[in-house]
C-alpha positions in Angstrom: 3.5 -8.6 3.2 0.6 -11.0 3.9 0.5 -12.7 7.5 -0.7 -16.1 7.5 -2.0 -18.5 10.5 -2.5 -22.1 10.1 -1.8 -21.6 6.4 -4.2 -19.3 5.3 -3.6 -15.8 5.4 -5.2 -13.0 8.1 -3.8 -9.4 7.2 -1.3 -7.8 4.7 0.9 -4.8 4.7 1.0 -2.5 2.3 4.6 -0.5 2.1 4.0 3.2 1.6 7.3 5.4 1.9 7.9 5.9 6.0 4.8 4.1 6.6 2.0 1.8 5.5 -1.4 0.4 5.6 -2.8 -2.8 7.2 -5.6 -4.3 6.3 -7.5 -7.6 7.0 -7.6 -10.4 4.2 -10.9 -10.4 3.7 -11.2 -6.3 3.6 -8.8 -6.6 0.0 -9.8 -6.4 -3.2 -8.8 -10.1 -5.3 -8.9 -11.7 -8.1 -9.3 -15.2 -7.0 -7.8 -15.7 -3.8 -4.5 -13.1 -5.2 -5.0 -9.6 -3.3 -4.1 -6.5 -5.8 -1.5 -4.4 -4.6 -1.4 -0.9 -6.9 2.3 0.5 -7.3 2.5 4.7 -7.0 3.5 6.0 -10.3 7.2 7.0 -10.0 7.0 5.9 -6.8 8.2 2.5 -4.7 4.5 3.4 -2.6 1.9 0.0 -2.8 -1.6 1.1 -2.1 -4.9 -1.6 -1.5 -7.0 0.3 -4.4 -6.4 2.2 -8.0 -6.7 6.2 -7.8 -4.2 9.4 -7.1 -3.1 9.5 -3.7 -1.2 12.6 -2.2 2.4 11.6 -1.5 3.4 12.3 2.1 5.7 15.2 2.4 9.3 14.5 1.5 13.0 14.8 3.4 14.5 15.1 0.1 12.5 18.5 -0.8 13.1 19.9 2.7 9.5 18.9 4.0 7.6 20.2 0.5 4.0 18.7 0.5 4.3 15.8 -1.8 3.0 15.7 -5.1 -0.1 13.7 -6.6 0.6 10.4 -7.6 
C-alpha cells in the first residue's frame, strides 16, 4: 500500500503474514519513481529488499519457528 498526500506519495506498507513493515518513500529502493516490492517464496509475505528472511512462527504448525524463505 503506498500513502500519498497532495498526490505524491509519503510511505508504503509492506504486508507480511500477521504483520508488516512501513517505510518512508524516499527510504525504498525504485526503479524510476516504481518502488520494488519482493514476494516471499511460497509465501503471500512482500518485503522492501531481495534476500532470505526467517518466516515468523506459524498457527498452522502449532507455533513451530518458521522456516527460511
Amino acid at each position: 500500500m503506498i500513502r500519498f498526500k497532495n498526490g505524491e506519495p509519503q510511505a508504503i506498507w509492506y504486508s507480511q503474514h500477521a504483520s508488516g513493515q512501513a517505510f518512508t518513500y524516499e527510504a525504498t529502493e525504485k526503479n524510476g519513481k516504481r518502488p520494488y516490492a519482493y514476494s516471499g517464496n511460497g509465501t503471500h509475505a512482500v518485503y522492501s529488499t531481495a534476500g532470505s528472511v526467517l518466516s515468523p512462527k506459524s498457527s498452522s504448525t502449532g507455533g513451530a519457528p518458521g522456516k527460511l524463505i
